[in-house]
C-alpha positions, 0 to 999 in steps of 0.5 A, a space after each residue: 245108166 240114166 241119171 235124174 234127181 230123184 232116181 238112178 234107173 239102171 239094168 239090174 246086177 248079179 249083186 241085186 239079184 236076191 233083193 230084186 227077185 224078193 221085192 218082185 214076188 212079194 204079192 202084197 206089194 203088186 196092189 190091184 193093178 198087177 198079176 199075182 202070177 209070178 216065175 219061181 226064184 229059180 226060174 229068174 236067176 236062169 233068165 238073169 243068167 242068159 241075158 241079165 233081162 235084157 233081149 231084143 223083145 225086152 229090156 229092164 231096168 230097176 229104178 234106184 233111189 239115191 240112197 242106192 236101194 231098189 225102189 221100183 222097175 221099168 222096162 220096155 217091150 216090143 209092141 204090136 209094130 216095130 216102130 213101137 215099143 211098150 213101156 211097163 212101170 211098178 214101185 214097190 213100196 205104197 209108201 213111196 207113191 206120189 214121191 216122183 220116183 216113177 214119174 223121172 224114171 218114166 221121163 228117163 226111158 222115154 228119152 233114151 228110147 228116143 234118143 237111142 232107138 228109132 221108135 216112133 211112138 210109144 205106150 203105157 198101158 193101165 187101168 182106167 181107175 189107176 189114177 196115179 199110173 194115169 197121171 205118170 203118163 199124162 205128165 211124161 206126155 202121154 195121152 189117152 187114146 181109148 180103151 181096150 175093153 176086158 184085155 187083161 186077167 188079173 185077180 181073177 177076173 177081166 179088166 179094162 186098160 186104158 191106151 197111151 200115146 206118145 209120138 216122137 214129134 210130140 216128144 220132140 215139141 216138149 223139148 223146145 
């Protein structure tokens, strides 16, 4: 469990599991940005069941707010080398946009995955007009590297995604 002021991110329970696979497939909430693909309830139950969503390819989180209600998810994935890893983010609720949620569960992952595992760089990547995923990277200490032109399918029709960075020796600099 990673513990911030704002948010608990923490690996998903059996007790959540209903809410969680609710708040996952509720199409109106995943926004622009976000496939409308999503697995059958009873296909995450089997998964959860296996591995609880945690492999050596993956690991996931929820993002808890204090209250103890499930505000979001974030996890970490194997990437195109094994020094790096992938990290995706969603909230589920707009209303609790700009609030931080993210942003400290972002900063939570990326020092536990610095100070836990060996990686040496890690990436975010969004839609270049995702302005507010952008600025969740830029203050977690990402910077923009490029763009990979129409590299993802979503609502039916290719988009853009923008590429960011964060090396270890980076985020060892910012904590001095």
């Amino acid at each position: 469990m990673l513990k911030g002021q704002l948010c608990t991110v923490r690996h998903l329970l059996t007790a959540d599991l209903n809410t969680f696979i609710a708040l996952v497939n509720d199409l109106p909430s995943r926004g622009n940005y976000f496939s409308t693909h999503f697995k059958s309830p009873e296909t995450m139950r089997r998964e959860f069941m296996q591995n609880s969503f945690v492999t050596e390819d993956s690991e996931l989180f929820v993002i808890e707010d204090a209250l103890h209600h499930i505000v979001g998810v974030i996890t970490h994935f194997k990437s195109r080398t094994p020094t790096s890893r992938e990290i995706g983010y969603r909230l589920f609720d707009t209303k609790l946009a700009g609030q931080g949620y993210v942003t400290e569960a972002c900063r939570l992952l990326v020092d536990y995955l610095f100070n836990v595992h060996q990686y040496h760089r890690l990436e975010l990547l969004t839609a270049p007009e995702n302005v507010a995923s952008a600025r969740i990277a830029e203050k977690c200490g990402f910077r923009a590297e490029g763009t990979l032109r129409q590299s993802f399918f979503i609502n039916g029709h290719y988009q853009d995604v923008t590429v960011f960075s964060l090396l270890r020796p980076e985020w060892e600099a910012r904590r001095l």
